[in-house]
C-alpha positions in Angstrom: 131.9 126.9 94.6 131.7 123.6 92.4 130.5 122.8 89.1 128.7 119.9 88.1 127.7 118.7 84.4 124.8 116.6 84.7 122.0 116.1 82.0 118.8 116.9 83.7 115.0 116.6 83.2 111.8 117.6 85.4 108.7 115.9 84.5 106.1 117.8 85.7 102.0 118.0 85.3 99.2 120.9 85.1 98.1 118.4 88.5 97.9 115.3 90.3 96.5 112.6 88.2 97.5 113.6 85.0 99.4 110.3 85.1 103.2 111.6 85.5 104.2 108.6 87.7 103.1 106.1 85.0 105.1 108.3 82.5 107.8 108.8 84.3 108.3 104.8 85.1 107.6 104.4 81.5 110.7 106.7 80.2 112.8 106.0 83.2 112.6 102.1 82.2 113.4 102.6 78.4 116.6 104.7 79.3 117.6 102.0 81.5 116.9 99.2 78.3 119.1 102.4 76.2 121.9 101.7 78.5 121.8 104.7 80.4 122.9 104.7 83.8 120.0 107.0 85.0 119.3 108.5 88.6 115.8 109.6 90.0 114.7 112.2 92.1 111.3 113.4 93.0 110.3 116.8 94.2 108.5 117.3 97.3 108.2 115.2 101.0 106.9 112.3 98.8 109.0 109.0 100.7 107.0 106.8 98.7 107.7 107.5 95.0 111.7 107.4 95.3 111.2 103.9 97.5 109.0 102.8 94.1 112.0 103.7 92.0 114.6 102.1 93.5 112.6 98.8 94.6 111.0 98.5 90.9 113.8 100.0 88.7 116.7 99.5 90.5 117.5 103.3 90.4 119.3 105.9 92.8 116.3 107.9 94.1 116.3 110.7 96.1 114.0 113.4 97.0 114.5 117.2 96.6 112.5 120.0 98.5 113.3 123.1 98.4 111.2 123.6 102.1 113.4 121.5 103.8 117.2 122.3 101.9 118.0 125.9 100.9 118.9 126.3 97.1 122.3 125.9 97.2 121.9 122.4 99.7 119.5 121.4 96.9 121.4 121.6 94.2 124.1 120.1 96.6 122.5 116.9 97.1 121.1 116.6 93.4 125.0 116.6 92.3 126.2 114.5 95.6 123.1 112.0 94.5 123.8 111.5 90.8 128.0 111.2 90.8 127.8 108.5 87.8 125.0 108.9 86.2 124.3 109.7 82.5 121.1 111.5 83.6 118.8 112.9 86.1 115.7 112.5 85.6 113.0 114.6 88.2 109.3 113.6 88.7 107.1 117.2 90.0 104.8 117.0 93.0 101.4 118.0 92.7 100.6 120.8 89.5 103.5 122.3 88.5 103.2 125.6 90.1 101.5 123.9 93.6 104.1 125.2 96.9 104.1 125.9 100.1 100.4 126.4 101.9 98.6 125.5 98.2 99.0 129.9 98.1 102.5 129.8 96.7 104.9 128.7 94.0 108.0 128.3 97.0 109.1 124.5 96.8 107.2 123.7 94.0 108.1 121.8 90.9 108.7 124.8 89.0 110.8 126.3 92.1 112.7 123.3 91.9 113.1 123.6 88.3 114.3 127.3 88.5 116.3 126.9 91.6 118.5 124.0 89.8 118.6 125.3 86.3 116.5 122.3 84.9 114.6 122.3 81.4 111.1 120.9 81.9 108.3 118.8 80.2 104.7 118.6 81.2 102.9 115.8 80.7 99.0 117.1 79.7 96.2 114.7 80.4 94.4 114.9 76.9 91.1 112.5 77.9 87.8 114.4 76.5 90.1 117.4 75.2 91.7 118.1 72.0 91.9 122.6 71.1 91.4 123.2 74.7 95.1 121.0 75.1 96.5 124.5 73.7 95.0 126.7 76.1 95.9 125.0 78.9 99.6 124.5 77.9 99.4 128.4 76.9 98.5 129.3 80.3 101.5 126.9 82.1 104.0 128.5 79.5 102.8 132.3 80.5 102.4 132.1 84.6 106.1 132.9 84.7 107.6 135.2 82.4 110.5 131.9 82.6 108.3 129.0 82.8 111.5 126.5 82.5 108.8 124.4 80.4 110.7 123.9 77.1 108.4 120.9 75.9 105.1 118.8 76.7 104.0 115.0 76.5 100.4 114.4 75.5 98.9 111.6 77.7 95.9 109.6 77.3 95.7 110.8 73.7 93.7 108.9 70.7 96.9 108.3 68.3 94.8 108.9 65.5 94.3 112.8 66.8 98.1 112.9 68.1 99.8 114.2 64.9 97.4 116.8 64.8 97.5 118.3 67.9 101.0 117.9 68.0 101.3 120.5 64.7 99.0 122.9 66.4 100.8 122.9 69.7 104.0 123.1 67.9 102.9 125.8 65.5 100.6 128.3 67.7 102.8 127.7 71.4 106.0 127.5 69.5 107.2 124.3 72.0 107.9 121.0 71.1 106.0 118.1 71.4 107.9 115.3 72.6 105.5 112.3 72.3 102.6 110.6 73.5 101.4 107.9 75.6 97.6 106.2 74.7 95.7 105.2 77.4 97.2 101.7 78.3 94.4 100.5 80.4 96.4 97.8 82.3 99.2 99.4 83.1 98.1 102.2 85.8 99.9 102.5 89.1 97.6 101.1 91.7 97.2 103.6 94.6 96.4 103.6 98.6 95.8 106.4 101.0 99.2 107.3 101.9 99.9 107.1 97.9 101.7 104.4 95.9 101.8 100.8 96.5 105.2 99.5 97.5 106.8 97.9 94.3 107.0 94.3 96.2 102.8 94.5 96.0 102.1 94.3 92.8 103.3 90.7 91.4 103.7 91.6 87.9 106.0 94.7 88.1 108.7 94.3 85.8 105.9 93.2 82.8 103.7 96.2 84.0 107.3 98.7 83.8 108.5 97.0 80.1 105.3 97.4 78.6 104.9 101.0 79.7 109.0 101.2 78.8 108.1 99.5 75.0 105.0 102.0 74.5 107.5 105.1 75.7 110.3 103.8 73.6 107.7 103.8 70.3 105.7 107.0 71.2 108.0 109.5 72.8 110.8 110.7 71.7 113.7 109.7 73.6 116.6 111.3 71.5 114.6 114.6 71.6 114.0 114.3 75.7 118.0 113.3 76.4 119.1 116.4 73.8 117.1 118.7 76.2 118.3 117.2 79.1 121.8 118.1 77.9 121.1 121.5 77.2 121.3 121.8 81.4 123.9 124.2 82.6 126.5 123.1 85.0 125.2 122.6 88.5 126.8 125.1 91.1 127.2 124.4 94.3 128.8 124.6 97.8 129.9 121.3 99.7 128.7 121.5 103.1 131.4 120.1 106.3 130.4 117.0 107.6 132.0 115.7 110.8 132.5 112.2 111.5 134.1 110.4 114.0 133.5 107.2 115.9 131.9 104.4 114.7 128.6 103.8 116.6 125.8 101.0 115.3 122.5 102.4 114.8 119.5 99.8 114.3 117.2 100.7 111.3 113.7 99.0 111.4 113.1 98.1 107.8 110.4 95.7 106.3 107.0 96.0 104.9 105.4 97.9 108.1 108.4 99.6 108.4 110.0 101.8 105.0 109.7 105.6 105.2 113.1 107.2 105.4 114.7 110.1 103.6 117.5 108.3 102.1 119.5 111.7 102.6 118.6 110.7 106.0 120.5 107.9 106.4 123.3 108.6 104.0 124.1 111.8 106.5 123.9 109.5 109.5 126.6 106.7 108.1 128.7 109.8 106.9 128.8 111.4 110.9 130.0 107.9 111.4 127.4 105.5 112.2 126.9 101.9 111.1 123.0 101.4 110.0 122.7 97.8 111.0 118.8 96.9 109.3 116.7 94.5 111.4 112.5 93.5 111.0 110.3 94.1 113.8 108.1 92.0 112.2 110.3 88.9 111.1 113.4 89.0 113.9 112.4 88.0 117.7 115.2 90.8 119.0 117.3 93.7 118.0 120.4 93.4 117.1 123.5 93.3 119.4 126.0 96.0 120.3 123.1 98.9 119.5 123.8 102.4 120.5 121.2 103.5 118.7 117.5 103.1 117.2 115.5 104.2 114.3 112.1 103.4 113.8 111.0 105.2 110.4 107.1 105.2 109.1 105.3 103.3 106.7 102.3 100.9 107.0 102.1 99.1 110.7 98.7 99.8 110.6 98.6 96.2 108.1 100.7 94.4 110.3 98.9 95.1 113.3 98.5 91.2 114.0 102.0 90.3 113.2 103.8 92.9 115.3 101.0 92.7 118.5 102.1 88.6 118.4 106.0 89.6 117.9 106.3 89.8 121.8 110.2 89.2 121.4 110.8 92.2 119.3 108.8 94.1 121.6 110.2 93.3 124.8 113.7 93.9 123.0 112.8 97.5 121.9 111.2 98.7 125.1 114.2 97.1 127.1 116.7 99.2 124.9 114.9 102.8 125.5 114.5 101.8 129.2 118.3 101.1 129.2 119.0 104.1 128.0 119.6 103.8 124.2 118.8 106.7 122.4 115.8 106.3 119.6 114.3 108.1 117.3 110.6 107.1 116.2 108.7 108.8 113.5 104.7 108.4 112.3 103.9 104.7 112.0 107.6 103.6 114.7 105.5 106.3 117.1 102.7 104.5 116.6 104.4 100.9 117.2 105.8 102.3 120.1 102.7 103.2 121.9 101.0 101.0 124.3 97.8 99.4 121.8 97.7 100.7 118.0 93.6 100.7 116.8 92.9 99.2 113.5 90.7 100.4 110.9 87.9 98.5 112.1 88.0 99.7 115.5 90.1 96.4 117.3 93.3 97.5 119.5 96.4 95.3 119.2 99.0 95.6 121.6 102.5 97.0 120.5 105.7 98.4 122.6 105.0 100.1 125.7 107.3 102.3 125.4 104.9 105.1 125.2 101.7 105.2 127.5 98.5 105.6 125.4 97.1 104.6 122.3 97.0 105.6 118.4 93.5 105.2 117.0 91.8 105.4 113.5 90.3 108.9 112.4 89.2 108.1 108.5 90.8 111.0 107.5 94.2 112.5 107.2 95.6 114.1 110.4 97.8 117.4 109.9 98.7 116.7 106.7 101.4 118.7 105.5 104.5 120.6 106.1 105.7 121.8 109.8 108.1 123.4 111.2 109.4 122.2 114.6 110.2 124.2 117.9 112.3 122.6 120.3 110.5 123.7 123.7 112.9 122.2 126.0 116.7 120.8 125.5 116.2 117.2 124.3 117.6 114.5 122.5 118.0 115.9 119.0 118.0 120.0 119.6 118.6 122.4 122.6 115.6 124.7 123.3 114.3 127.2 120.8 116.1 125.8 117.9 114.1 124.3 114.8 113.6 121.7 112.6 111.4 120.9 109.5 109.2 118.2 108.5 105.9 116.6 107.0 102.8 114.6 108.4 101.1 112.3 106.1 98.4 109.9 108.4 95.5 109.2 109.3 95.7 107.6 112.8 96.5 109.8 115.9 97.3 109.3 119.8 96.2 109.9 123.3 99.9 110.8 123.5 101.4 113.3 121.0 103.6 114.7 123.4 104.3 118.7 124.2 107.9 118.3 123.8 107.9 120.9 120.5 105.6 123.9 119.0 104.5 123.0 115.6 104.2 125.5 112.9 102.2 125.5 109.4 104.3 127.8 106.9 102.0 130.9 105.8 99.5 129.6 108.0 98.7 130.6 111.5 98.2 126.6 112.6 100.4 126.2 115.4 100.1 122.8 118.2 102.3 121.4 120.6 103.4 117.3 119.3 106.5 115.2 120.2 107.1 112.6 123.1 111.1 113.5 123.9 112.6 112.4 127.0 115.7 112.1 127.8 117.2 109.4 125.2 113.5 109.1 122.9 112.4 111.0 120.3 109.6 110.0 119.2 106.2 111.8 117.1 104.3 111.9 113.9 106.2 113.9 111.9 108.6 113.0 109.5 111.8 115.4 109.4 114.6 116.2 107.3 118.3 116.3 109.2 119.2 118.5 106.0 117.0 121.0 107.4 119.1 121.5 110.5 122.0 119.1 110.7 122.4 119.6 114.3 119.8 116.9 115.2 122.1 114.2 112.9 125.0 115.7 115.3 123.0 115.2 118.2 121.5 112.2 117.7 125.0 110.7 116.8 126.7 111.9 119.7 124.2 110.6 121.7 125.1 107.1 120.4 128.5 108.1 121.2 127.9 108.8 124.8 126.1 105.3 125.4 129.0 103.4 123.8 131.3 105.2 126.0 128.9 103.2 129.1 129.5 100.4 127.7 
C-alpha cells in the first residue's frame, strides 16, 4: 500500500447545466495566474472535457470512472496522474448523485468523491431562485448521511442578493459559502451534440478563460477553496505490475476529425513499450513508416467528410496496412472512417477506407448512448473468448456493419446486442473502451505489434 498527499477538490452540480464547466475553467485559470502547478480530472467517460483542459489551459487532465477502474485503480491513477502538482482539481459528471443506469449513485460524482476521500463543492445555479437556494442545498447535504459536500458556489447570482443568501446558507445549513459567479453573459462555453467545442474552435479562448479567471479570482474565495482542498487525507493505494518489453511503433491518428482517446489509454500503451508515433489522416498523404501498429480513436469525421473522402493517399495507405496484416484498433468515428462511404448529415455519402464493407449513415439521434460492457464471443485481437471489457457509446451515426464479434451489455439494464467488426489483426466498433478495465487487451494488442515486427 502507498500513500499519497495530494490537495484535492471535486466540483460538482445538483445537474448538467448548472454551469460547472464554465466555473471550473474559471477557478482552474486563476490557480494557474496564483502560481499553482494544478492538474485536472474529470469524472465520468467524458473524452471531451479533459481534451478542453489540456488544449485551453495547458493542464494534465485525466479522467476518473469508477465503472471502468475499481476503487483502489482509481485512486491509483489520480496519484500516478498528479506526481507534481500542488492540486487536484475534479470537475463531476452530470448531478452529483447521477451513476450507473440514471437508478444509481455507483460511479457518480459523489462515488468518486467517497471512493477517493475528496472534499466537495457544489456549484448551485441561482437564476429565478433565492430561499428555495436553501432547500435545494439542504436536500444534496442530507441524501447521504456523508454527503462529502463541505461547501457550495452560488452561480448566476445577482451580487446585490449574494451577501444575503450567503448568511442564510451559512447560518441555517451550517456550510460555507465559497463565492459567487454573476452571470457573465459572454463568457459561456459553446456546446455541440457530442458536448464541448474543441478549445482550437473558439478564436478567443484565452480572453474568454482570463475573464472568467479575473471574475473567479474577485468573487470566489480561492484561499478558502485551496484550505479545503488541503484538508484531503493521504491517497492510498496499490501500484498495479505493468510489463513492458520491446519497442514496437504504434500510429495514433490525431487531428481535428480525429481526438478521442483516454489519455490513460495511451500512457498504458507507451508504458508496455510501444512508441505512439501521431500522424493526420486528414493533412499527411500516408502513414508513417516502420508501423506495427494502428490506432484510429473517435471524434468528429463526420465534419471532415470532404477532406478525408478526397485524401485518397491516406486511404490507400491505411487499408494497405490492415490488409498486410498490421494489427489496428478503430473506435466510433476511426470505425466509421474505416467503412466503405460515411453519410453526412444531409443525407450525401463520401467515400472513406474500405477497410470495412458497408456504410455509417446519419440517425438524428444518439445511438446506444451509454456505458457497455463487452463480451469477447470468439478469440480475437484484443481478448480470448468469454473474457470482458468496458466502455461507452456516445454517436449519432450508425452502420450496415456493426459486426457480431462481441455481446454488448447495459449495466442494471437487460439491453444486451451483438457490435464489433474483429478479424484477425482489426478491431474495430463504436464503442469507446477503457484498457484499465481489463489490461489484457493493452497486452494483447501490444504483443500483437510484437508478432508483426518479428515478420519483418
Amino acid at each position: 500500500m502507498k500513500l499519497k498527499k495530494l490537495p484535492r477538490i471535486l466540483i460538482g452540480a445538483p445537474g448538467s447545466g448548472s454551469g460547472k464547466t464554465t466555473v471550473v475553467c474559471g477557478i482552474l485559470q486563476a490557480l494557474i495566474h496564483k502560481g499553482l502547478s494544478v492538474v485536472s480530472f474529470k469524472c465520468g467517460p467524458d473524452y471531451i472535457d479533459p481534451m478542453f483542459h489540456r488544449e485551453a489551459l495547458g493542464l494534465e487532465s485525466r479522467n476518473l470512472d469508477l465503472y471502468f477502474t475499481d476503487s483502489d485503480t482509481t485512486r491509483y491513477l489520480m496519484a500516478k496522474n498528479s506526481q507534481h502538482a500542488d492540486i487536484a482539481v475534479l470537475e463531476g459528471v452530470m448531478g452529483y448523485y447521477d451513476g450507473l443506469a440514471g437508478k444509481s449513485t455507483l460511479a457518480s460524482s459523489y462515488d468518486v468523491a467517497k471512493n477517493t476521500n475528496t472534499p466537495s463543492v457544489l456549484v448551485i445555479d441561482c437564476k429565478g431562485k433565492s430561499v428555495s437556494i436553501l432547500a435545494e442545498i439542504k436536500g444534496f447535504l442530507e441524501f447521504e448521511k456523508d454527503s462529502y459536500i463541505k461547501g457550495v458556489i452560488l452561480n448566476k447570482i445577482s451580487p446585490m442578493i449574494y451577501p444575503e443568501i450567503k448568511r442564510m446558507i451559512e447560518e441555517k445549513l451550517n456550510i460555507e459559502v465559497l463565492g459567487f459567479m454573476p452571470h457573465l453573459k459572454d463568457c459561456s462555453l459553446e456546446s455541440r451534440h457530442l458536448g464541448l467545442v474543441t478549445a482550437k474552435e473558439i478564436g478567443n479562448i484565452k480572453e474568454l478563460l482570463n475573464k472568467l479567471a479575473q471574475q473567479a479570482a474577485e468573487t470566489i474565495d480561492l484561499d478558502a477553496l485551496l484550505s479545503l482542498a488541503q484538508q484531503a487525507a493521504e491517497l492510498e493505494y496499490n501500484e498495479p505490475t505493468i510489463h513492458g518489453g520491446e519497442k514496437v511503433r504504434i500510429g495514433i491518428a490525431l487531428d481535428q476529425a480525429f481526438c478521442f482517446y483516454y489519455a490513460d489509454n495511451l500512457d498504458l500503451l507507451k508504458e508496455m513499450g510501444a512508441e505512439l508515433i501521431y500522424f493526420s489522416p486528414l493533412n499527411e498523404d500516408k502513414l508513417p513508416d516502420n508501423l506495427q501498429g494502428i490506432y484510429l480513436g473517435g471524434g468528429y469525421p463526420e465534419l471532415y467528410l470532404n477532406e478525408l473522402s478526397q485524401n485518397t493517399g491516406m486511404k490507400k495507405s491505411i487499408k494497405a496496412a490492415i490488409e498486410n496484416g498490421i494489427p489496428c484498433i478503430a473506435e466510433c468515428g476511426g470505425f466509421m472512417y474505416l467503412h466503405e462511404k460515411v453519410q453526412d448529415i444531409e443525407g450525401d455519402f463520401f467515400p472513406m477506407v474500405g477497410a470495412i464493407p458497408g456504410e455509417s449513415y446519419y440517425t438524428g439521434k444518439l445511438v446506444r448512448f451509454g456505458y457497455i460492457e463487452l463480451k469477447a464471443m470468439t478469440d480475437n485481437l484484443l481478448l480470448e473468448q468469454g473474457d470482458t471489457i468496458k466502455g461507452h457509446e456516445f454517436h449519432y451515426w450508425d452502420s450496415t456493419n456493426s459486426g457480431n464479434s462481441y455481446q454488448a451489455a447495459k449495466p442494471l439494464r437487460k439491453t444486451q446486442w451483438n457490435c464489433i467488426v474483429s478479424q484477425g489483426n482489426l478491431y474495430a466498433g463504436y464503442p469507446h473502451i477503457h484498457f484499465y478495465s481489463n489490461r489484457k487487451t493493452a497486452e494483447r494488442f501490444v504483443n500483437a505489434c510484437r508478432m508483426k515486427k518479428m515478420e519483418e
